[in-house]
N, C-alpha and C positions, 0 to 999 in steps of 0.2 A: 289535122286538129279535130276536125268531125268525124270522120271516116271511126267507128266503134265507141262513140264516146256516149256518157252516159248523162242528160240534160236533164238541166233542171231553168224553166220557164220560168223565173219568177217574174208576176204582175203580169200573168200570161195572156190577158182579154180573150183576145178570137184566136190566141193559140198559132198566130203566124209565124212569129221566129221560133217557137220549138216544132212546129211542122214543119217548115225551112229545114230545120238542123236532121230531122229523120229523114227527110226529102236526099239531104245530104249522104245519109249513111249512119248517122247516129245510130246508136244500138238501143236506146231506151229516153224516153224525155217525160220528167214530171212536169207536172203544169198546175202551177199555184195560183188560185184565183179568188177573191174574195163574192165577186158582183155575181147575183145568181141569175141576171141579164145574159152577160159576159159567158159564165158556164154552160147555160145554154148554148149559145154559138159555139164552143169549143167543143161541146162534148158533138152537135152537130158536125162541126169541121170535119173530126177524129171516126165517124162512121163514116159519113159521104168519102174519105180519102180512103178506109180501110187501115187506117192506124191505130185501134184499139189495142190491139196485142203486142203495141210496142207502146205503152201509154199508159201512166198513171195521171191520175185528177184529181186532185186534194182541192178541197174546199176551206178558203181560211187567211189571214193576212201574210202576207207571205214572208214578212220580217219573223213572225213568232214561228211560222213553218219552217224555214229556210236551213236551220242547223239538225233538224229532223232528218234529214235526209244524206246520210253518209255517204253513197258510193259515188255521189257525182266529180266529173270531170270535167265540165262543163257547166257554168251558171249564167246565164243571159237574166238582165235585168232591166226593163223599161219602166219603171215605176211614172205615175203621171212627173208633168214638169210641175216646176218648185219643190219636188221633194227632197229633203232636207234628213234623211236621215241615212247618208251614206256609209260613213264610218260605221254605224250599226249593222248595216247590210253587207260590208264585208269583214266585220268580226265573223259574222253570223255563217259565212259560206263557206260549204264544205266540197273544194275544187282544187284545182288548182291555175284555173283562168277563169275568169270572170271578162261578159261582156255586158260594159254597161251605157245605155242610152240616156243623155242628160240635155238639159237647154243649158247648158254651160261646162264651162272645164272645169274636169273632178280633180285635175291635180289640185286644186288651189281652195280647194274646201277646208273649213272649217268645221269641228275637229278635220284632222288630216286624218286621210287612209293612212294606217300602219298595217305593214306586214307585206304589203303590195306594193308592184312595180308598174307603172304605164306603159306598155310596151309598142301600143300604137295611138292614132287618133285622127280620126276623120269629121270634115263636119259637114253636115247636108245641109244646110239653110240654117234653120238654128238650133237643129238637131246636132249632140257630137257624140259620137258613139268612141267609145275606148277601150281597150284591150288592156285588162289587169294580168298581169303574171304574180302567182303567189310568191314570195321574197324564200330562200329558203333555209 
């Protein structure tokens, strides 16, 4: 699932799960960030590890970004908790899995995700992270 794939980080802060995913094998991860706090540390992360040349860094919300970005295969999403605009965030994504981290289960959102499938789902404390498959 990682092993060449092409990330896209969105709500990437310190750029841990799309360096994760290159860590992994990924062949390329964008990383969308709005806080220029946040960028800071990432663009840090990405020298100190030697991943610039697999790495792009947009600067920007990452909801308005997020269909910018065609060739991905992979979209990781940890947007803070309460965020509330799910359904937007996977019209918007251009993948075909989507990993998304929420303080509650996204099956059962309001609007509903269309076009995707849950295919897994774990929950760490009150973190639940889920595995979207694109429907096809």
């Amino acid at each position: 699932m990682i092993e060449d794939a092409v990330v896209v980080d969105a709500f990437a802060g310190s750029g841990a799960m799309g360096i994760e995913a290159l860590s992994r094998g990924a062949q390329h991860c964008t990383f969308i960030e709005n806080d220029r706090e946040a960028l800071a540390v990432l663009q840090a992360n990405l020298e100190y590890l030697g991943l610039r040349d697999r790495s792009t860094v947009v600067r920007g919300d990452a909801l308005a970004r997020l269909d910018q970005i065609a060739n991905a295969t992979l979209v990781i999403a940890d947007p803070p908790y309460e965020f509330n605009r799910w359904a937007e965030l996977f019209a918007r994504a251009n993948g075909e899995l989507v990993v998304a981290e929420s303080d509650r289960e996204l099956e059962t959102e309001n609007p509903p995700i269309t076009g995707w499938e849950a295919i897994r789902v774990k929950r760490y404390g009150r973190a639940f992270v889920t595995f979207f498959q694109r429907l096809a």
